[in-house]
N, C-alpha and C positions, 0 to 999 in steps of 0.2 A: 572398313568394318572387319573383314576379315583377317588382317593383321593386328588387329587389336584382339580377337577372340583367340586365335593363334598364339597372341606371347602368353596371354593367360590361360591356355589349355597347356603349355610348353613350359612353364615357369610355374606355375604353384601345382598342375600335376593331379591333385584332388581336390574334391568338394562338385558346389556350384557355379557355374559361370551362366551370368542372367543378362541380356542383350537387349538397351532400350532406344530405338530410334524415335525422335519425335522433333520436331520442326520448330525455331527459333525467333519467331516471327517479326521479335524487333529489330536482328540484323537480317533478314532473308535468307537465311542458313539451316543448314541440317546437325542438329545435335545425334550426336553415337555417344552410346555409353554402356562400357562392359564393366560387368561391377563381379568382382572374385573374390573368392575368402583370404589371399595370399598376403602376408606382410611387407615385402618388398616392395618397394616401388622401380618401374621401368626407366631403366638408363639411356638415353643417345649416344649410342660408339660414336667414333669417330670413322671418315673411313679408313678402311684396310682392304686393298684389293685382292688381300690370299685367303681371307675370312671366305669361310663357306657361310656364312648367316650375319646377323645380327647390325642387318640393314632394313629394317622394317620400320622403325620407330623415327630412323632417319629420313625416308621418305615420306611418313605422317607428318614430320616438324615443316620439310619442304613443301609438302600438298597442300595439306591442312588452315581454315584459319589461323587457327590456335586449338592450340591441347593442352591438356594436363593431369592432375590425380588429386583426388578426394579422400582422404583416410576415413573410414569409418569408424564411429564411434564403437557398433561393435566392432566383429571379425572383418577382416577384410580392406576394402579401396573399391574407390573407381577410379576408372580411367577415361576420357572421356576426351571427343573431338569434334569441332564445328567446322563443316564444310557445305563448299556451295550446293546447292541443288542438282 
């Protein structure tokens, strides 16, 4: 959760960022979903041992169910991930 809040406070920078947890009940999983005004969507580096960052999205893809992003019809995205309990 908090690396998902983290790319989007670090990468779009202003607006709102609004945080929705709530439970998935027909696989027994936890949905996370950070929804940001930012156009971008979040990239997976590859690794690089000299990088000081942009290892966060890599260990969501490895932890996580599954993830991914929602554009919005308005402004914005989500971003969003299902994990265990």
């Amino acid at each position: 959760m908090t690396e998902l809040v983290t790319n989007a406070y670090t990468h779009v920078g202003v607006g709102h960022i609004v945080l929705r947890i709530f439970p998935d009940v027909r696989d027994d999983l936890v949905v996370i979903e950070v929804w940001d005004q930012g156009a971008g969507e979040p990239v997976v580096r590859g690794e690089d041992g000299d990088a000081e960052g942009g290892r966060g999205l890599l260990l969501i893809d490895q932890l996580v169910h599954d993830w991914g992003v929602r554009p919005l019809n308005e402004e914005g995205k989500v971003v969003w991930a299902r994990c265990a309990r």
